[in-house]
PDB file as gemmi writes it, atoms N, CA and C in Angstrom:
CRYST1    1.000    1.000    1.000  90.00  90.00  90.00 P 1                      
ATOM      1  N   UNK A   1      54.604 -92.268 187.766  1.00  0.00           N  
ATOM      2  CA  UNK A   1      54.778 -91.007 187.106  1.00  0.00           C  
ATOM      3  C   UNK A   1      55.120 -89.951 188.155  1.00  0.00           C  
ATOM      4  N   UNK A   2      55.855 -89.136 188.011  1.00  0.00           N  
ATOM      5  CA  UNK A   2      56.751 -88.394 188.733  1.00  0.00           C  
ATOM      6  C   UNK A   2      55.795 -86.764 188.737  1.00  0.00           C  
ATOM      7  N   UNK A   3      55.409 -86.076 189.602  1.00  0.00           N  
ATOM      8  CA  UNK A   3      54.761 -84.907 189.166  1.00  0.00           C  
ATOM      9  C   UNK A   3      55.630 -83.836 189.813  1.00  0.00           C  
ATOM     10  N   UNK A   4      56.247 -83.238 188.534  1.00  0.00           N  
ATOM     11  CA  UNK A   4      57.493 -81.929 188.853  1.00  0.00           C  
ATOM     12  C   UNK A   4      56.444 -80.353 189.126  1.00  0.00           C  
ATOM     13  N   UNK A   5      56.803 -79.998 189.805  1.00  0.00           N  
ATOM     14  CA  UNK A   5      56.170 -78.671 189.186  1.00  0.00           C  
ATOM     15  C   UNK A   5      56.552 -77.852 187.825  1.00  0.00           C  
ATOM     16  N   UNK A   6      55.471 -77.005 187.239  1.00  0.00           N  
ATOM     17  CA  UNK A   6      56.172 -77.093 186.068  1.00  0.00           C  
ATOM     18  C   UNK A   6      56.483 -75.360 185.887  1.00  0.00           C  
ATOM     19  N   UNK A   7      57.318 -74.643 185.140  1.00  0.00           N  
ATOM     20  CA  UNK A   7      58.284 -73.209 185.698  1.00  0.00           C  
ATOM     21  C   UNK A   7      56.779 -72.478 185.122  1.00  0.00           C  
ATOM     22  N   UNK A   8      56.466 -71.157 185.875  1.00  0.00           N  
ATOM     23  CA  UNK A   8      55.438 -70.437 185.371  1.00  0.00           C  
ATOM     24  C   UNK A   8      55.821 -68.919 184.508  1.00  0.00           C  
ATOM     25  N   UNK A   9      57.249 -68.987 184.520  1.00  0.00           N  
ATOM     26  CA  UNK A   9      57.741 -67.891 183.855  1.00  0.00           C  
ATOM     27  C   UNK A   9      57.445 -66.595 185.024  1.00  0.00           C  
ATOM     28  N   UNK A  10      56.337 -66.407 185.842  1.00  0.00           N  
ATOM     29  CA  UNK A  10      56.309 -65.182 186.643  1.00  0.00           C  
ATOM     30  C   UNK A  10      57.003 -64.438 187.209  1.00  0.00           C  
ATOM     31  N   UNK A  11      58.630 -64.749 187.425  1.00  0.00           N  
ATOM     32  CA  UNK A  11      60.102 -64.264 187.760  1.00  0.00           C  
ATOM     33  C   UNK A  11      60.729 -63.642 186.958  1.00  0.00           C  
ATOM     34  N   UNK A  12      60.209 -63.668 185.626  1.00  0.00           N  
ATOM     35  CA  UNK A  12      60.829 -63.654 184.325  1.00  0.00           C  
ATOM     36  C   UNK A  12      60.313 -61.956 184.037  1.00  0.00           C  
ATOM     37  N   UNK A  13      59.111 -61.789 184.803  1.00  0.00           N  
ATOM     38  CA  UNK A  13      58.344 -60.465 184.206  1.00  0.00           C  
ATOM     39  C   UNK A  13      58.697 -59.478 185.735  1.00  0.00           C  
ATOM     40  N   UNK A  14      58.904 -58.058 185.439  1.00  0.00           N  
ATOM     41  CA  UNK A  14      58.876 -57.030 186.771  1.00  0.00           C  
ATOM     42  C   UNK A  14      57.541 -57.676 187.055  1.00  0.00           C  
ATOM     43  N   UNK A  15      57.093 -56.950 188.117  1.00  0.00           N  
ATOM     44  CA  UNK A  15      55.794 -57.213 188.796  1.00  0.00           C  
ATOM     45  C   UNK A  15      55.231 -55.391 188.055  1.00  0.00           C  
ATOM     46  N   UNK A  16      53.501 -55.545 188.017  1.00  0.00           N  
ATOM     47  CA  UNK A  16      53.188 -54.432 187.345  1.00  0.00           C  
ATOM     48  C   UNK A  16      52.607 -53.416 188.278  1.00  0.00           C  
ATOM     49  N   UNK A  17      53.670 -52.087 187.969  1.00  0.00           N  
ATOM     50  CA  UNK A  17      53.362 -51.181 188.876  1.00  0.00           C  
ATOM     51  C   UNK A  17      52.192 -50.476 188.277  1.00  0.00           C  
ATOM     52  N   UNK A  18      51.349 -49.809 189.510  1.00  0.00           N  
ATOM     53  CA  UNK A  18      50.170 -48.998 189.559  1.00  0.00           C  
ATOM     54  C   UNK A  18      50.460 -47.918 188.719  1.00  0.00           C  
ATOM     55  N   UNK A  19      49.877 -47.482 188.004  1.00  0.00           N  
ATOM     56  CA  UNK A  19      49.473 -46.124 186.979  1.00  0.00           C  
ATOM     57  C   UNK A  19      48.490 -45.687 187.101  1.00  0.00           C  
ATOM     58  N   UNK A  20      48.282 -44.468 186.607  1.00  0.00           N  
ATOM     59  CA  UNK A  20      47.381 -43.336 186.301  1.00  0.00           C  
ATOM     60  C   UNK A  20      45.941 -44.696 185.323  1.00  0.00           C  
ATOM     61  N   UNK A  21      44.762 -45.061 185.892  1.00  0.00           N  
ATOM     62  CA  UNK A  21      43.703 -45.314 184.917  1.00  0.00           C  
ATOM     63  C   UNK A  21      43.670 -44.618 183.542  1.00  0.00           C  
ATOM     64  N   UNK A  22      43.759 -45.254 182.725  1.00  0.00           N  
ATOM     65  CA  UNK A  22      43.264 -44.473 181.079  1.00  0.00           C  
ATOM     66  C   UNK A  22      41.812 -44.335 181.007  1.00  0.00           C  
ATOM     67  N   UNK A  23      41.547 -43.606 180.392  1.00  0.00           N  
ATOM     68  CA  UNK A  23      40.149 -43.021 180.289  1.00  0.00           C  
ATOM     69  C   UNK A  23      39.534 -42.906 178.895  1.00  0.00           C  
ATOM     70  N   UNK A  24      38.789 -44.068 178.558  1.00  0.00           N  
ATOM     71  CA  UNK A  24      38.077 -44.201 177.361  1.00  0.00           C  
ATOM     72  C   UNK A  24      37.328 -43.062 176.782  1.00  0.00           C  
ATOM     73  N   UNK A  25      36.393 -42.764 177.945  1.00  0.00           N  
ATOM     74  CA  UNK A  25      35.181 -41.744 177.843  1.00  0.00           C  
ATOM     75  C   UNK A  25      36.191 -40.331 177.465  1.00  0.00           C  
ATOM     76  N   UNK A  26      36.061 -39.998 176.320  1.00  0.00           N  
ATOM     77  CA  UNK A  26      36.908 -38.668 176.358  1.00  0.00           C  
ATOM     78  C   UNK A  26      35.689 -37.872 175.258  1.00  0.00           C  
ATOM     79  N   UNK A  27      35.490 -36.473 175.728  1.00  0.00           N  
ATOM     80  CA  UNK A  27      34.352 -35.708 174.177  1.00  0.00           C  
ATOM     81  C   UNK A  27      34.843 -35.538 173.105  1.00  0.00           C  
ATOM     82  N   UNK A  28      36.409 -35.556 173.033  1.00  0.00           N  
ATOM     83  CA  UNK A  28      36.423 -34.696 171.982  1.00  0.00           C  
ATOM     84  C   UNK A  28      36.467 -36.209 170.536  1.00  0.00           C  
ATOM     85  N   UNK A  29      36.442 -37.308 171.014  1.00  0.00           N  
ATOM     86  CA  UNK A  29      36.233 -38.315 170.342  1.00  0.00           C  
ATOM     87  C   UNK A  29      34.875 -38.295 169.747  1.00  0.00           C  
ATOM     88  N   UNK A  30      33.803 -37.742 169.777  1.00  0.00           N  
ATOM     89  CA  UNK A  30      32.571 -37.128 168.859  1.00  0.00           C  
ATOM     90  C   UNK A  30      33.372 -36.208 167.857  1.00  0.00           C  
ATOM     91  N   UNK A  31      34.653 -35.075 168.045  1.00  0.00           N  
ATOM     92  CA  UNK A  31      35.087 -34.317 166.977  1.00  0.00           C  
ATOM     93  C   UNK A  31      35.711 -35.339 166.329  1.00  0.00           C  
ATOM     94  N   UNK A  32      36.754 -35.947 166.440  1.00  0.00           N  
ATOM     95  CA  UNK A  32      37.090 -37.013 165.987  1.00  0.00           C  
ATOM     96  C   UNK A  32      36.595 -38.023 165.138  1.00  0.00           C  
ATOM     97  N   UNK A  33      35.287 -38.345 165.639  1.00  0.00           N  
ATOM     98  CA  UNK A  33      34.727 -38.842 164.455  1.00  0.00           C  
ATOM     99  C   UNK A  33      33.904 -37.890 163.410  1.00  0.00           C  
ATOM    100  N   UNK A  34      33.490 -36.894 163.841  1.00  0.00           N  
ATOM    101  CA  UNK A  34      33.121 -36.284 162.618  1.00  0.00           C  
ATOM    102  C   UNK A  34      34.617 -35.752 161.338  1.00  0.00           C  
ATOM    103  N   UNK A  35      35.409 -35.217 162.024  1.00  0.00           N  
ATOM    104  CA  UNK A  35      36.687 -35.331 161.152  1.00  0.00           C  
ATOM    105  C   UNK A  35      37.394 -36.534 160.640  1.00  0.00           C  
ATOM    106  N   UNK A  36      36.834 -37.623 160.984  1.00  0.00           N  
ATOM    107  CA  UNK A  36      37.096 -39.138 160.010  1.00  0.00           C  
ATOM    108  C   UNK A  36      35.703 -39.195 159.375  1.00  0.00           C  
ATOM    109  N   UNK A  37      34.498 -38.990 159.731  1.00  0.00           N  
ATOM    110  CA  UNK A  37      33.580 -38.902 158.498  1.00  0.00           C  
ATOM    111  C   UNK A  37      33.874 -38.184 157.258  1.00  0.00           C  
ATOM    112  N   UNK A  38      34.152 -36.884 157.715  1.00  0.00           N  
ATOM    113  CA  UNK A  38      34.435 -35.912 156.347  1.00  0.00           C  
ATOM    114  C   UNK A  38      35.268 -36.720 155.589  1.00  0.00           C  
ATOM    115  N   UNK A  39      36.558 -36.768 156.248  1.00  0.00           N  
ATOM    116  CA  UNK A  39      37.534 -37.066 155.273  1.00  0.00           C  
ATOM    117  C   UNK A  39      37.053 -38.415 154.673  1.00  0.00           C  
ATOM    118  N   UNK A  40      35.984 -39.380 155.204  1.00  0.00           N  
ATOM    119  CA  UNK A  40      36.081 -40.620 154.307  1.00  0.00           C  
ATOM    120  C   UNK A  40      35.066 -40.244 153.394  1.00  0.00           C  
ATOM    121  N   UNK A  41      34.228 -39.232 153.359  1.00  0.00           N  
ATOM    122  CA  UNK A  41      33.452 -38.569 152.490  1.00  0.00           C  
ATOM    123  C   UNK A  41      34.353 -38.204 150.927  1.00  0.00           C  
ATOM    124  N   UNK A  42      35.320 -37.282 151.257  1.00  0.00           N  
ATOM    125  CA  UNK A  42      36.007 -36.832 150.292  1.00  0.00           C  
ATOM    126  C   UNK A  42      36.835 -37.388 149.900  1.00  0.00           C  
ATOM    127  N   UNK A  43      37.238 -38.573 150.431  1.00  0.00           N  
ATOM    128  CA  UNK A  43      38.168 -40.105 150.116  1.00  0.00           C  
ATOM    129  C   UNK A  43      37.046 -40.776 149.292  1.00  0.00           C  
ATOM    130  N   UNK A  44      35.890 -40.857 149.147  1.00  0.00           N  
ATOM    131  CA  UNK A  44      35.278 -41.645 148.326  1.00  0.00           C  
ATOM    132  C   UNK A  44      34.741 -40.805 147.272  1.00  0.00           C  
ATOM    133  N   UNK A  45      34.560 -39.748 147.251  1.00  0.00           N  
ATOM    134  CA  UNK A  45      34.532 -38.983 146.084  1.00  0.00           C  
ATOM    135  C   UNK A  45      35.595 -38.880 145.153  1.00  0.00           C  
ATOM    136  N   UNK A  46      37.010 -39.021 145.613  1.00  0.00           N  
ATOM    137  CA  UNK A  46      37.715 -39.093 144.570  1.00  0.00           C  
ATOM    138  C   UNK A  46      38.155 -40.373 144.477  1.00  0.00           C  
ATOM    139  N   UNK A  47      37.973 -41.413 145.017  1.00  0.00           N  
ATOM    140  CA  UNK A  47      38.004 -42.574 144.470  1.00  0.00           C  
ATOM    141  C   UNK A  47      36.667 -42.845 143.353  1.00  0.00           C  
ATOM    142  N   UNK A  48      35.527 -42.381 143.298  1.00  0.00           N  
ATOM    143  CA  UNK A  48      34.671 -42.050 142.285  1.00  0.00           C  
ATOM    144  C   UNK A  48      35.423 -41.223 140.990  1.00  0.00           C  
ATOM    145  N   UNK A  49      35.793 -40.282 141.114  1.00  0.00           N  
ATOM    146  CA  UNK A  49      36.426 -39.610 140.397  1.00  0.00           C  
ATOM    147  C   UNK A  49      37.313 -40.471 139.256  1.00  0.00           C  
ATOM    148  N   UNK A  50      38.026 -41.349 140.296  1.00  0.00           N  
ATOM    149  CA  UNK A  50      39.575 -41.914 139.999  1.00  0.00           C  
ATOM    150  C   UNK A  50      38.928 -43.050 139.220  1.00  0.00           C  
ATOM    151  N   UNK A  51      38.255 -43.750 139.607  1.00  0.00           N  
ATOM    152  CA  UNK A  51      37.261 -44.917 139.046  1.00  0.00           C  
ATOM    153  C   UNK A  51      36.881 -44.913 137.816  1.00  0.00           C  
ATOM    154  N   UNK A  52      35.913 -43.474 137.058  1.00  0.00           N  
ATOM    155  CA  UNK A  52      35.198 -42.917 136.304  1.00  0.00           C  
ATOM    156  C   UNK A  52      36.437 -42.579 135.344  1.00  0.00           C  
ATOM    157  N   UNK A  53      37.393 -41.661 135.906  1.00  0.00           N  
ATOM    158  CA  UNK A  53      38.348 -41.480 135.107  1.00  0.00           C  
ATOM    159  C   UNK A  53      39.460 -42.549 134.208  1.00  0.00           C  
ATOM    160  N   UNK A  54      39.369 -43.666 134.938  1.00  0.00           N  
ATOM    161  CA  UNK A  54      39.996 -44.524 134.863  1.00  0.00           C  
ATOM    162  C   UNK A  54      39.450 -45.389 132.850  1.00  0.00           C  
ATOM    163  N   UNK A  55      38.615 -45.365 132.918  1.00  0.00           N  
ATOM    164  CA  UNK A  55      38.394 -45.670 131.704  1.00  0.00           C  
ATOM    165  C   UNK A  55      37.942 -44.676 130.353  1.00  0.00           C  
ATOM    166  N   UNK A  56      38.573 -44.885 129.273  1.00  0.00           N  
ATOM    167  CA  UNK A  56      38.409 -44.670 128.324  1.00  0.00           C  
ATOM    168  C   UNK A  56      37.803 -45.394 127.387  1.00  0.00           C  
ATOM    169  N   UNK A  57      37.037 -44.583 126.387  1.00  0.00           N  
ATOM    170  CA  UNK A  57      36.178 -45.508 125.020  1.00  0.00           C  
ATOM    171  C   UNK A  57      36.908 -44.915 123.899  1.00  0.00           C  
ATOM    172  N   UNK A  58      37.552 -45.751 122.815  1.00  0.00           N  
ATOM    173  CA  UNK A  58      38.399 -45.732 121.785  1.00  0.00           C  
ATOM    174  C   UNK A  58      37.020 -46.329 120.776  1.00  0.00           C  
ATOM    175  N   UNK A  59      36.371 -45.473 120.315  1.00  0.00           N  
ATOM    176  CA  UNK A  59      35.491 -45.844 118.689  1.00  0.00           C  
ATOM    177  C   UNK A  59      36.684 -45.684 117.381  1.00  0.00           C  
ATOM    178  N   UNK A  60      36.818 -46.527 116.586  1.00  0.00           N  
ATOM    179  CA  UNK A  60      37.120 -46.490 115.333  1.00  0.00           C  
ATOM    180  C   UNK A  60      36.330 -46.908 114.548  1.00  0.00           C  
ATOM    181  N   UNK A  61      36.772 -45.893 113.284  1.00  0.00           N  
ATOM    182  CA  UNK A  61      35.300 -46.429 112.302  1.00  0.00           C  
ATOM    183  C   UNK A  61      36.619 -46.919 110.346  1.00  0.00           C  
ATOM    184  N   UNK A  62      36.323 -48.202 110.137  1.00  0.00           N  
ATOM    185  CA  UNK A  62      36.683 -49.222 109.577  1.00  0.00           C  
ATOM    186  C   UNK A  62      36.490 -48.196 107.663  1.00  0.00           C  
ATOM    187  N   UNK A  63      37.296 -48.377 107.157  1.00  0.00           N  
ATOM    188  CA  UNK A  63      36.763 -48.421 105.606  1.00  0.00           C  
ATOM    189  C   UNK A  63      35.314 -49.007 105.243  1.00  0.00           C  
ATOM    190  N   UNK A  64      35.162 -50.117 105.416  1.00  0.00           N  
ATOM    191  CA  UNK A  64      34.023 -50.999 104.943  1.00  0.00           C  
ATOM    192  C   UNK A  64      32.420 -50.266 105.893  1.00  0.00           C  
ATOM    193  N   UNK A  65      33.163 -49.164 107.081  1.00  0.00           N  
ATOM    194  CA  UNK A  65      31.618 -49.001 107.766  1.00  0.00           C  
ATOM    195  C   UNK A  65      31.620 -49.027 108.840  1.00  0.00           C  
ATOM    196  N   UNK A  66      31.723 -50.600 109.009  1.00  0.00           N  
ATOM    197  CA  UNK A  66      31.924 -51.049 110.498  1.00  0.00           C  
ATOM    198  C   UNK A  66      32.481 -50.407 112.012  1.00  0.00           C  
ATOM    199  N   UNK A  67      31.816 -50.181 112.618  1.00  0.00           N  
ATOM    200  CA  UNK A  67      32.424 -49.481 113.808  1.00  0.00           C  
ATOM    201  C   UNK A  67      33.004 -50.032 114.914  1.00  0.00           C  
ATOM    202  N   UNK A  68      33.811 -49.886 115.121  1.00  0.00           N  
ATOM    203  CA  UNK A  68      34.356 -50.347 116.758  1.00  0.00           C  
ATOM    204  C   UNK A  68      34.607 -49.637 117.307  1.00  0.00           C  
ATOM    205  N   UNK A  69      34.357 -50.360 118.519  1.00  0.00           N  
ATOM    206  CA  UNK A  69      34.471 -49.211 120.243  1.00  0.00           C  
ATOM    207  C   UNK A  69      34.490 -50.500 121.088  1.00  0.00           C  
ATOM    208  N   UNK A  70      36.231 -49.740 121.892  1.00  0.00           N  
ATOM    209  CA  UNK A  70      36.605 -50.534 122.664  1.00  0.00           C  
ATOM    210  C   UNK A  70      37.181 -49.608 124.087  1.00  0.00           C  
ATOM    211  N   UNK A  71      37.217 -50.518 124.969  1.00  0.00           N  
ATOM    212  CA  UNK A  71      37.562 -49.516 126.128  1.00  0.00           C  
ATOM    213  C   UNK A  71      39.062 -49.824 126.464  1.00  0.00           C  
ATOM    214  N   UNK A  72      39.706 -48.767 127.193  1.00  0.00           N  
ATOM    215  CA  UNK A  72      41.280 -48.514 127.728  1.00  0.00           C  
ATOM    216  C   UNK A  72      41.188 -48.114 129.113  1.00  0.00           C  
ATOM    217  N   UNK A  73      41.679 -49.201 129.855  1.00  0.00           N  
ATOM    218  CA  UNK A  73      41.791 -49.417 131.524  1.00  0.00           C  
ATOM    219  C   UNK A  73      43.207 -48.632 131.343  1.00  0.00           C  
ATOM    220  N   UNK A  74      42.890 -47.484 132.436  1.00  0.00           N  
ATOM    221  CA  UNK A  74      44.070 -46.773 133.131  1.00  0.00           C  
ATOM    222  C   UNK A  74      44.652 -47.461 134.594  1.00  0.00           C  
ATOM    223  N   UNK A  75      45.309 -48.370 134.796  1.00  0.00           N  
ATOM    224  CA  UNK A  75      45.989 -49.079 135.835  1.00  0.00           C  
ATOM    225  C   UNK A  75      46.262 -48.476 137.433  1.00  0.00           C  
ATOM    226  N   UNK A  76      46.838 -47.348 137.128  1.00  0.00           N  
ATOM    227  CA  UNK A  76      47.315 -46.191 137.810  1.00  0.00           C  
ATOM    228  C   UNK A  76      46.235 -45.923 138.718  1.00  0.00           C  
ATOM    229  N   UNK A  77      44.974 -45.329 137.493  1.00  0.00           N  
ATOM    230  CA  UNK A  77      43.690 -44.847 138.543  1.00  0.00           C  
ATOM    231  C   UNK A  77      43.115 -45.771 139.282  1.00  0.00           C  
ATOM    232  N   UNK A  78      42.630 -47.137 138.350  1.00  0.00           N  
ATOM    233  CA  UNK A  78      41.797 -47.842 139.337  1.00  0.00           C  
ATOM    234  C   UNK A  78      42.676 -48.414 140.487  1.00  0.00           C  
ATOM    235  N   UNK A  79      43.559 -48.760 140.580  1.00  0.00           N  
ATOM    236  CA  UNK A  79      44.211 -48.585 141.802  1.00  0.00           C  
ATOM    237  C   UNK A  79      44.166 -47.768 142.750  1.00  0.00           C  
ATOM    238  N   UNK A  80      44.172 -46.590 142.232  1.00  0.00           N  
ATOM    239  CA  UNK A  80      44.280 -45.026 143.158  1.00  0.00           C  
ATOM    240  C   UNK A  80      42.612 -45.299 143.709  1.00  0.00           C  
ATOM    241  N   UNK A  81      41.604 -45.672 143.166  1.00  0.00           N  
ATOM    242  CA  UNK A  81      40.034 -45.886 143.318  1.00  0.00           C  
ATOM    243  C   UNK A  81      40.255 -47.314 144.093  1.00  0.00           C  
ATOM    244  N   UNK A  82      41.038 -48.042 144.015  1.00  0.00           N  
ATOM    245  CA  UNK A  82      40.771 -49.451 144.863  1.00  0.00           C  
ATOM    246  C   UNK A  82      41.383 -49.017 146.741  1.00  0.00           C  
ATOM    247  N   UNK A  83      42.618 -48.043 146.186  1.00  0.00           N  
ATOM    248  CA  UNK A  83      43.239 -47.624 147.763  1.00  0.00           C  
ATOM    249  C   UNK A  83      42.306 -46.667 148.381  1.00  0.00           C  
ATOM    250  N   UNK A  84      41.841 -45.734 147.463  1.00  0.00           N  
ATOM    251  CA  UNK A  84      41.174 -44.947 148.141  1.00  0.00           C  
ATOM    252  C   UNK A  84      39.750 -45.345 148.622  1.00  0.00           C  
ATOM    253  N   UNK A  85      39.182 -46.514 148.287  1.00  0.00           N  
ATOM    254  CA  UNK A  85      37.889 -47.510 148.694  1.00  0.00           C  
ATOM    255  C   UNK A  85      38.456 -47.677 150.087  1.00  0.00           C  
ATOM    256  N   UNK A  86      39.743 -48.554 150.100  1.00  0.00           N  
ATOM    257  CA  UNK A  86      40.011 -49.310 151.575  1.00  0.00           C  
ATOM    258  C   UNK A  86      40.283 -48.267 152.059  1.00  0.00           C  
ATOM    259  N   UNK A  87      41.027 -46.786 152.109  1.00  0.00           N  
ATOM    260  CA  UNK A  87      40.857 -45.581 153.000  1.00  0.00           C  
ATOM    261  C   UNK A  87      39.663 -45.482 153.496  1.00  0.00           C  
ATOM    262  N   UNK A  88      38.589 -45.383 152.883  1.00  0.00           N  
ATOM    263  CA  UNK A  88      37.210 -44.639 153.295  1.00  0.00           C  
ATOM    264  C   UNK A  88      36.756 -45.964 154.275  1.00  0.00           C  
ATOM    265  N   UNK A  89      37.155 -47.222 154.013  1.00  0.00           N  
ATOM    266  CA  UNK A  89      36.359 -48.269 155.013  1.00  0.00           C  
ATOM    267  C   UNK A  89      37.439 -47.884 156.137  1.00  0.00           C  
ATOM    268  N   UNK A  90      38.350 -48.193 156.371  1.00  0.00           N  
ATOM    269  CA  UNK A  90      39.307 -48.034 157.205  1.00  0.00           C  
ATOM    270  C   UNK A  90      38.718 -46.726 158.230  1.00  0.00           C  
ATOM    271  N   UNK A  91      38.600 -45.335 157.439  1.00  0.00           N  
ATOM    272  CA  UNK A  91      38.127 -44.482 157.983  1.00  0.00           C  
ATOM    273  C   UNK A  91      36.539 -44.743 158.820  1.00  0.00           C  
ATOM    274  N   UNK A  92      36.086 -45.298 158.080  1.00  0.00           N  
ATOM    275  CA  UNK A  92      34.432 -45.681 158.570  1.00  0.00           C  
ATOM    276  C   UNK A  92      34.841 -46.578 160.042  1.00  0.00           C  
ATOM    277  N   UNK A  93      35.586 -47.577 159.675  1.00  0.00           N  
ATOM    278  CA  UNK A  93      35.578 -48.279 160.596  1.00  0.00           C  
ATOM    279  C   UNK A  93      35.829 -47.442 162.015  1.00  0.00           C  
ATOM    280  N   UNK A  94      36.909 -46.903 161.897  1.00  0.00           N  
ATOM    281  CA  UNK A  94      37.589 -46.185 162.667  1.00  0.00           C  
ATOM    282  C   UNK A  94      36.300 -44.686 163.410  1.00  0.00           C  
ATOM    283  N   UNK A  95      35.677 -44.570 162.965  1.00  0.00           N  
ATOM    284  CA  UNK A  95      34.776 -43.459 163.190  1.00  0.00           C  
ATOM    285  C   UNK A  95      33.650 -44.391 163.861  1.00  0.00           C  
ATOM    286  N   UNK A  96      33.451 -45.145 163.343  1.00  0.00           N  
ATOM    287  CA  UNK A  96      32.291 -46.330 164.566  1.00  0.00           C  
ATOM    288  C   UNK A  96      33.366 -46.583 165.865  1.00  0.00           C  
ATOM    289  N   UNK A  97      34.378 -46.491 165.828  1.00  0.00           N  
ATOM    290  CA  UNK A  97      35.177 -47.135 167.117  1.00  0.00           C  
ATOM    291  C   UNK A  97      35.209 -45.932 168.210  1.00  0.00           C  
ATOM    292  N   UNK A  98      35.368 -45.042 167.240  1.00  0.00           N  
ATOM    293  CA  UNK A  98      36.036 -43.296 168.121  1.00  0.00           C  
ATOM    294  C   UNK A  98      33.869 -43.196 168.738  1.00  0.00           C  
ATOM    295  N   UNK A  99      33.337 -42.844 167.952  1.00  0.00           N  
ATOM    296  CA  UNK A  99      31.991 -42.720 167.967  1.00  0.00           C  
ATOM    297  C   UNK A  99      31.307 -43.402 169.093  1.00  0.00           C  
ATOM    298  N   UNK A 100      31.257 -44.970 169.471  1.00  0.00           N  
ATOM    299  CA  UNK A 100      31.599 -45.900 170.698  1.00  0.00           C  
ATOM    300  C   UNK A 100      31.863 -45.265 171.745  1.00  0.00           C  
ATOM    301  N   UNK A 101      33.091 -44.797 171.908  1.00  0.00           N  
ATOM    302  CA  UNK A 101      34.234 -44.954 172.904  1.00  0.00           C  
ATOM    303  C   UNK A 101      33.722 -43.769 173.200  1.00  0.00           C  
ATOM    304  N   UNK A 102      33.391 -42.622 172.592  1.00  0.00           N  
ATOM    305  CA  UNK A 102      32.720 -41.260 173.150  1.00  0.00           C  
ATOM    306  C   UNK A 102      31.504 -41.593 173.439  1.00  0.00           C  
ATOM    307  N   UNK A 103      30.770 -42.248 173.091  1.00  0.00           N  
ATOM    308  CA  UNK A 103      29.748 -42.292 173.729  1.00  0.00           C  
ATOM    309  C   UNK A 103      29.391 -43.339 174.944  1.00  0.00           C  
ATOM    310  N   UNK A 104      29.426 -44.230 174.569  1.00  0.00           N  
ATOM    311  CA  UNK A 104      29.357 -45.274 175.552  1.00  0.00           C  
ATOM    312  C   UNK A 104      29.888 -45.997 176.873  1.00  0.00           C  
ATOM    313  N   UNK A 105      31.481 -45.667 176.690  1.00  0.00           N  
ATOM    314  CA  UNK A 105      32.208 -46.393 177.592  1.00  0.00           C  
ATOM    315  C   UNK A 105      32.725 -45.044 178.764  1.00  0.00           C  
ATOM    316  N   UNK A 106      32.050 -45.201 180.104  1.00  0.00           N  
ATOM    317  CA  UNK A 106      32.166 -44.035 181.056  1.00  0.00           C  
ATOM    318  C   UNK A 106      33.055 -44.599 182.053  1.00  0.00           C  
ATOM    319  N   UNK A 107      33.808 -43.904 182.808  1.00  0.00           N  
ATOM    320  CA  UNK A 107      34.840 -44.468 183.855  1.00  0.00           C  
ATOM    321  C   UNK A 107      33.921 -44.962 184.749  1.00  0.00           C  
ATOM    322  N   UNK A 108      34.550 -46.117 185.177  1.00  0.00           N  
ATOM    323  CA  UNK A 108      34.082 -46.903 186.230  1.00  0.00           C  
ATOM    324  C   UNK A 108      33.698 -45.919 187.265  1.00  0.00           C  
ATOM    325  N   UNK A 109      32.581 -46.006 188.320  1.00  0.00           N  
ATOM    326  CA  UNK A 109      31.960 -44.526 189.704  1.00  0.00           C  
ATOM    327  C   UNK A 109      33.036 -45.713 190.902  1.00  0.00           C  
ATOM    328  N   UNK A 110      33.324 -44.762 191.672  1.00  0.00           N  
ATOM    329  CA  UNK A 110      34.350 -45.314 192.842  1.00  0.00           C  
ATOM    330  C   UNK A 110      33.371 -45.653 193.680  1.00  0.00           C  
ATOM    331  N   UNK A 111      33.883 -46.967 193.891  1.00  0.00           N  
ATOM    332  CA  UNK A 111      33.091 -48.076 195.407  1.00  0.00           C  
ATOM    333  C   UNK A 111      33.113 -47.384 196.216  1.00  0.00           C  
ATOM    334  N   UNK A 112      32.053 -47.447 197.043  1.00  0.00           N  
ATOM    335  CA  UNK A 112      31.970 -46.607 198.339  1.00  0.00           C  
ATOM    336  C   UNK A 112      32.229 -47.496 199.876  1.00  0.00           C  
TER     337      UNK A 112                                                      
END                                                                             
């Protein structure tokens, strides 16, 4: 069995020049997440809204007496209440990440 070397592609890429460090630790990522709290606050209130609104009760009442009551799904809303659910998680999520990153993650202290 013959052992070739085999190509590593590393010729293929520039080599990676030095940059400016990015900086996780930033404050204003505490405002940040409180302005994705609110808004997923008031994203789930009107997906409540949209939800609630979404159905209707149709009672009819029969010659013979008999009553019926039936309900009427509005399509439109509970949709508008299903998108605006995954907004508010999306937002949540996103406010635990920002929330993190302001708090926790500090630039590396320079080796001495």
């Amino acid at each position: 069995m013959i052992d070739l070397p085999q190509p590593t592609g590393a010729e293929l890429w520039p080599p990676e020049e030095p940059g400016p460090q990015a900086r996780l630790h930033k404050p204003w990522r505490g405002l940040v997440t409180a302005v994705e709290v609110v808004l997923a606050v008031l994203a789930g209130w009107a997906a409540y809204a949209c939800w609630h609104h979404s159905v209707a009760t149709v009672v009819t009442r029969t010659e013979d007496g008999a009553v019926l009551e039936s309900h009427r799904y509005f399509g439109g809303l509970l949709a508008a209440a299903i998108g605006l659910g995954t907004v508010v998680a999306l937002l949540l999520v996103d406010a635990v990440r920002q929330l993190s990153l302001a708090i926790r993650a500090r630039s590396p202290k320079p080796k001495a």
